[in-house]
C-alpha positions in Angstrom: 15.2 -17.3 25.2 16.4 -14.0 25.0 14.6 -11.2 23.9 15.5 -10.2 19.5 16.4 -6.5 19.2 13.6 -4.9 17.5 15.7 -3.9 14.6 16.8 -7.4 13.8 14.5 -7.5 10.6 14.3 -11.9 11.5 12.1 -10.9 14.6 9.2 -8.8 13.0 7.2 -12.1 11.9 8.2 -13.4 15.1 6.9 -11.2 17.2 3.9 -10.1 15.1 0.7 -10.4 16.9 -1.3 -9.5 14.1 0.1 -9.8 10.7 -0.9 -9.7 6.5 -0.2 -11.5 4.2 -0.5 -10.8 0.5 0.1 -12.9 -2.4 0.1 -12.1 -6.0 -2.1 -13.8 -8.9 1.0 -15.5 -10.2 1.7 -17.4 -7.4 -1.3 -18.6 -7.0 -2.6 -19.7 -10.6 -0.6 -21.7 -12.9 -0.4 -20.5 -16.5 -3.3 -23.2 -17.0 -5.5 -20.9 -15.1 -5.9 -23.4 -12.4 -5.0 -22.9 -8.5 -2.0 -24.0 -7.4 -3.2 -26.3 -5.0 0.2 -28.5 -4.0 1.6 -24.9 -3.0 -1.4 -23.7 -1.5 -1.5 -26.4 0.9 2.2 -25.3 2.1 1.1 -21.9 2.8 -2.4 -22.8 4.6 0.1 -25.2 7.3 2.5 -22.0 7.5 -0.8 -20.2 8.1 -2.1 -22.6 11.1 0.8 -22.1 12.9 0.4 -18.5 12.6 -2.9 -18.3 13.9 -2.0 -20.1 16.8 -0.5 -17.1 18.1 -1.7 -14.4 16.0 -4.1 -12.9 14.3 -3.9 -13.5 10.4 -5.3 -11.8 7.3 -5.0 -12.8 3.6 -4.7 -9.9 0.5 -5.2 -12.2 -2.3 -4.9 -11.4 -6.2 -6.2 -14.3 -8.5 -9.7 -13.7 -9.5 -9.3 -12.1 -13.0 -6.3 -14.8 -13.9 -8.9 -17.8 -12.4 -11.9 -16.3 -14.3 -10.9 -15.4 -17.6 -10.3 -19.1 -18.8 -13.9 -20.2 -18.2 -15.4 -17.8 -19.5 -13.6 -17.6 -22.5 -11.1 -14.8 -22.8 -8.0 -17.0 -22.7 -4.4 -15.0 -22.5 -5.3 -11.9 -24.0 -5.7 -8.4 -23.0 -9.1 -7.7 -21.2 -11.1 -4.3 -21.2 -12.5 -3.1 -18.3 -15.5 -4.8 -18.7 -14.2 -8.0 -19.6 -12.1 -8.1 -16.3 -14.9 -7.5 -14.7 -16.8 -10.3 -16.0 -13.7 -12.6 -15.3 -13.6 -11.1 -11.8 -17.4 -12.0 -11.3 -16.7 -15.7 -12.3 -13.2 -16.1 -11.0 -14.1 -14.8 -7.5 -16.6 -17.6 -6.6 -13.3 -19.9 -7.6 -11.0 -18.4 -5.8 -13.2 -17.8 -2.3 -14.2 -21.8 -2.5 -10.1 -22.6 -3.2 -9.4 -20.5 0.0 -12.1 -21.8 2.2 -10.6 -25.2 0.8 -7.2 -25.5 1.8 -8.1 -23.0 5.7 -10.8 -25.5 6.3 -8.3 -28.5 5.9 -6.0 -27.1 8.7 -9.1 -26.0 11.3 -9.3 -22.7 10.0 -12.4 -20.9 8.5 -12.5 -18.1 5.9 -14.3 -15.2 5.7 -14.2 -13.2 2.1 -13.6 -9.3 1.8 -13.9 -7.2 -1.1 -12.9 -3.8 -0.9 -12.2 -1.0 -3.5 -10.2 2.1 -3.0 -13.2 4.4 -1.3 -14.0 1.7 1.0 -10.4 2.6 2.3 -10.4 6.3 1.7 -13.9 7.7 2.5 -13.8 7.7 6.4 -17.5 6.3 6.8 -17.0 3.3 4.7 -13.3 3.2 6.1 -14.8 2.7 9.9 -17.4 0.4 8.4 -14.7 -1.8 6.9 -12.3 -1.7 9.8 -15.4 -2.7 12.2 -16.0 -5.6 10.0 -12.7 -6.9 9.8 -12.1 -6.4 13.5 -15.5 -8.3 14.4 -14.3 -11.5 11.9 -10.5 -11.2 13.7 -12.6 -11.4 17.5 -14.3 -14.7 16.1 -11.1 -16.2 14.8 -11.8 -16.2 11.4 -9.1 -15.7 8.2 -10.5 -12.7 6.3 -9.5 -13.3 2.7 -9.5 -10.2 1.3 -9.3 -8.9 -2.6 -10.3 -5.5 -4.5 -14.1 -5.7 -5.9 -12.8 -5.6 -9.4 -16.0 -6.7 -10.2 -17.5 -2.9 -9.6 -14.6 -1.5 -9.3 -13.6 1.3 -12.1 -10.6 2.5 -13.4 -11.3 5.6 -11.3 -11.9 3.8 -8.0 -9.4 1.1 -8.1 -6.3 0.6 -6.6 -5.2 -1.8 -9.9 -2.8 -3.9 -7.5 -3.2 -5.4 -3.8 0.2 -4.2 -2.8 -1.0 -0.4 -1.8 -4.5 -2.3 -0.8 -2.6 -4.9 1.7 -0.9 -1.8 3.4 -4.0 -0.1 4.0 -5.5 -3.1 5.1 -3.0 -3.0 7.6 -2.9 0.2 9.0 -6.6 -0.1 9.1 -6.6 -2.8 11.5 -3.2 -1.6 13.1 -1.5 -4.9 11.7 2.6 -5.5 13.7 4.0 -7.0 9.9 3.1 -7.1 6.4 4.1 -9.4 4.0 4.2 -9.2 0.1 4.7 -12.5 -1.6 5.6 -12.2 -5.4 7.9 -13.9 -7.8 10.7 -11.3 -6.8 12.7 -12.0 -3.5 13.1 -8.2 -2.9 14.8 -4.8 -3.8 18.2 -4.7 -5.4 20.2 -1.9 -5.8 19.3 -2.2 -9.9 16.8 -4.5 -11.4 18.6 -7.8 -11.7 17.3 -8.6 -14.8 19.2 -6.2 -16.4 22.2 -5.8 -14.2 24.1 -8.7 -13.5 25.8 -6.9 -10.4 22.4 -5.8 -8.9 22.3 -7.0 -5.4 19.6 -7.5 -2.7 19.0 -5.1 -0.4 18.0 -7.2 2.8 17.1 -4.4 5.1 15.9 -1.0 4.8 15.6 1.2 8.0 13.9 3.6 6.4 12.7 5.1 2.7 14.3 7.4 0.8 14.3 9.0 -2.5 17.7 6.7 -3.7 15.7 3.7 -2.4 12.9 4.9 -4.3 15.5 5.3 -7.7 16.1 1.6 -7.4 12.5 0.7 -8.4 12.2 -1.4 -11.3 8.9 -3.1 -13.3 8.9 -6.2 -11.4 5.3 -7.2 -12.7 4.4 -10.5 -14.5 1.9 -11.6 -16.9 -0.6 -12.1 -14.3 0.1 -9.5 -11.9 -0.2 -5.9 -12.2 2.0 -4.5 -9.7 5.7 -3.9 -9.6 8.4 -3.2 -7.6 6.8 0.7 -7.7 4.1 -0.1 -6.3 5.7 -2.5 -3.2 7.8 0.3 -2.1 4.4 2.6 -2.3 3.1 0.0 0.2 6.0 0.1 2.0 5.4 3.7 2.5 2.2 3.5 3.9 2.9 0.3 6.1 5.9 1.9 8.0 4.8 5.2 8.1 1.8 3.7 10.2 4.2 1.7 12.5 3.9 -1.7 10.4 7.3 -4.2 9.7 7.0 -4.7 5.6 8.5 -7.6 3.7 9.1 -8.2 0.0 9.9 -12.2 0.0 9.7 -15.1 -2.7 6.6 -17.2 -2.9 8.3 -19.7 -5.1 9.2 -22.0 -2.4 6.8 -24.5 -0.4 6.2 -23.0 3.1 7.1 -19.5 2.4 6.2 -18.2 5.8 8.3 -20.7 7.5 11.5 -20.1 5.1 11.0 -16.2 5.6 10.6 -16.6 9.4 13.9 -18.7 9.2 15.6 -15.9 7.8 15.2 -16.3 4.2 15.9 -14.1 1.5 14.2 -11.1 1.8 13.7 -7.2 1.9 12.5 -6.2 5.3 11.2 -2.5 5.9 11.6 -1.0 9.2 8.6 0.8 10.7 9.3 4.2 12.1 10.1 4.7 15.3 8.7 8.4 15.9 5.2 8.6 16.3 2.9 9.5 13.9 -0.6 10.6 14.5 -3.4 8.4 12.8 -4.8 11.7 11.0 -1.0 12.0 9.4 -1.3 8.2 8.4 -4.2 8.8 7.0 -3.1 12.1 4.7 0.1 9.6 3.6 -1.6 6.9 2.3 -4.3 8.6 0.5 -4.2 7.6 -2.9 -6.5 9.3 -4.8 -5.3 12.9 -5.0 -7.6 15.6 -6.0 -4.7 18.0 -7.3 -1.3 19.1 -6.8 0.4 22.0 -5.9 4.0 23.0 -7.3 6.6 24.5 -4.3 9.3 26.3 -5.1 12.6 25.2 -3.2 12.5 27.7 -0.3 8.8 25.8 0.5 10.3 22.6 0.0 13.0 23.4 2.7 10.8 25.1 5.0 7.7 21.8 5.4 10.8 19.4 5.3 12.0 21.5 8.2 8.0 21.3 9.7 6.6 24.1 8.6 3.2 25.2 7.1 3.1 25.6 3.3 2.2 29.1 2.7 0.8 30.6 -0.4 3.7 32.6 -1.3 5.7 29.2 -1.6 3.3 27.9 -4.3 4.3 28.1 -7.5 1.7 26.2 -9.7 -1.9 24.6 -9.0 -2.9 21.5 -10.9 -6.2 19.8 -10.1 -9.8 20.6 -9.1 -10.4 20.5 -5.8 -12.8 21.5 -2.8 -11.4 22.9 0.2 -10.3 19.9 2.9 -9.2 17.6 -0.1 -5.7 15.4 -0.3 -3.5 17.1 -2.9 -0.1 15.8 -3.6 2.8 18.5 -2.7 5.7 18.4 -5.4 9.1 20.1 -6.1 10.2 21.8 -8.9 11.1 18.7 -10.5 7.8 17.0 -10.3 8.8 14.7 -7.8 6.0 14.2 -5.1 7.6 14.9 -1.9 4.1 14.6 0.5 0.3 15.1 0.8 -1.8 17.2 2.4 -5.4 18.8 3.0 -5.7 22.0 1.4 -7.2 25.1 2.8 -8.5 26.7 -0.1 -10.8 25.1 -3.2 -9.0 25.4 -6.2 -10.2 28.5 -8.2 -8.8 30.3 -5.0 -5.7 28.6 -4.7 -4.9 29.9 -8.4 -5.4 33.8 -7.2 -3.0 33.3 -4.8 -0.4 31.0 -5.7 2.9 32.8 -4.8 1.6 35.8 -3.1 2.4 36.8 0.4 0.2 36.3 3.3 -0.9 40.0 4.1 -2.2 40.7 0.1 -4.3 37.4 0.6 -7.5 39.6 2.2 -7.4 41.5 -0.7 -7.6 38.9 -3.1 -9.8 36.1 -1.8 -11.8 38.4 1.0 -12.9 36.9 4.0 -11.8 33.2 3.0 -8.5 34.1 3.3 -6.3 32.1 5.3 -2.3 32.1 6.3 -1.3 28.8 5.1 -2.1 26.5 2.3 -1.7 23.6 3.8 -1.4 23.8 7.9 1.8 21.5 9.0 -1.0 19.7 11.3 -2.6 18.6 7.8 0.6 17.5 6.0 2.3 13.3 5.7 5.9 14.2 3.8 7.3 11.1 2.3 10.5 11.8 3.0 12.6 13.0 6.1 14.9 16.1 5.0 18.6 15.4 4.7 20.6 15.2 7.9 22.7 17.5 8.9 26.4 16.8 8.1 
């Protein structure tokens, strides 16, 4: 058969040697608060044949949504430490439906929880990756899911679309899939524009793709269309295919790999180092700086951010920490890792580089952020 172009968004899945899938708590718990089985079992066959050729990982919400029912809290809004609790119960539940349904088609699953520093401080971010690579070398499915059960509102990611894509570029995944009950981006949320249409392939992210984003969360899930193209960022940015597919069909995997409705992300094509990965996707942020519109223009062009080009500091951060980099209009345009700790970064906010000395002494430094230690989200505009 002849080789698929690359950019043919049908032969990511296809030719994925090592691919994610994440599914969302609606899909896979009924408004009873009971598993889905009859649709679980479709997926788990899609599954098998996957993992005859590939290696396979599962992001899976459902804990809270399987949890809160037994122990009580019905429907209602939780507190923290109510979704906890649910979490606690609800996880057992959800590990013993997925070793359920694998085990039926001669697979065997391995449970993962992870929360937000377990991806972002680089010790436990090795220590994860080790683990996962280890359960992948002996064939297993690691079913994966945030610890919301320690997990606080400071630590968590609070959806498992951002947490699938790190899970992928932490194990250097080929595709990533997000099943939800949406069947991808369209140029307006469809609920509320009847002319909205799907947006089946998206070579690369932008700030009008970004302006398309709509709250495509349900009941049960927390995450919305935001937060998938978030994901999206991170996934391709590290060289990982992304989909946004339907799981409200049996075999969803097979219908997608068919060509079924979808939006497919392209990864990008130009390399980019792990360290610049890393900055992108970080999502806890210590601070931000402000740039004025000649900085903008000069790090979209690839140049250092200096302190002159700074025209506000936000945040309280060390030296070495992730800060978001904005515009003038508050729109986060990058990240990187700052060279001064915040009190200092104040002082010299917009001044030029040769009264720095005079200011901060002998921790001056030229730039703000080195160009080496900057992810933008966005490439600059091409030239006409």
């Amino acid at each position: 058969m002849a080789a698929v172009s690359p950019l043919e968004p049908a032969s990511f899945l296809a030719r994925a040697k090592r691919i994610v899938v994440k599914l969302g708590s609606a899909l896979l718990v009924g408004a009873d608060g009971a598993p889905r089985r009859a649709w679980l079992e479709t997926l788990a066959e899609d599954l098998a044949a996957l993992h005859a050729r590939a290696d396979v990982l599962i992001v899976s919400s459902g804990a809270i949504a399987m949890g809160r029912g037994p122990i009580g809290y019905g429907t209602r809004a939780l507190r923290l430490e109510e979704s906890q609790a649910a979490a606690a119960v609800g996880q057992i539940a959800l590990a013993a439906e997925w070793a359920t349904v694998l085990g039926a088609q001669g697979m065997r699953a391995a449970q993962v929880l992870l929360t937000v520093r377990d991806t972002e401080e680089r010790r436990a971010y090795l220590n994860a990756r080790t683990t996962l690579a280890e359960l992948l070398r002996a064939r297993c499915v690691p079913v994966i899911n945030e610890n919301d059960t320690i997990a606080t509102n400071e630590i968590r990611y609070g959806d498992n679309d951002r947490l699938a894509a790190r899970v992928a570029t932490m194990i250097s995944a080929d595709c990533l899939v997000l099943f939800s009950d949406v069947d991808g981006l369209y140029t307006a949320p469809p609920a509320d524009d009847p002319d909205a249409r799907l947006i089946e392939s998206v070579p690369r992210l932008t700030e009008e793709i970004y302006a398309m984003a709509g709250d495509a969360g349900s009941a049960l899930s927390r995450g919305g269309m935001k937060t998938k193209l978030d994901a999206a960022r991170i996934a391709t940015e590290a060289g990982v295919a992304m989909a946004i597919a339907s799981g409200r069909v049996d075999h969803p995997l097979t219908a997608l790999e068919a060509g079924g409705r979808a939006t497919w992300f392209h990864p990008r094509t130009d390399p980019v180092t792990a360290r610049k990965v890393w900055i992108s996707g970080s999502l806890q942020a210590a601070g931000s700086l402000t740039l004025d519109d000649g900085a903008v223009a000069a790090v979209q062009r690839g140049r250092s951010l200096l302190p002159a080009g700074v025209r506000a500091v936000s945040g309280d951060f060390c030296r070495g920490d992730a800060v978001r980099l904005v515009d003038s209009e508050g729109r986060e345009i990058g990240r990187g890792l700052v060279a001064y700790d915040a009190s200092d970064a104040r002082l010299i906010a917009g001044q030029k580089t040769h009264s720095l000395p005079a200011i901060v002494g002998a921790r001056a430094r030229a730039t703000m952020v080195h160009r080496d230690d900057m992810a933008l989200h966005f490439a600059p505009p091409e030239a006409p």
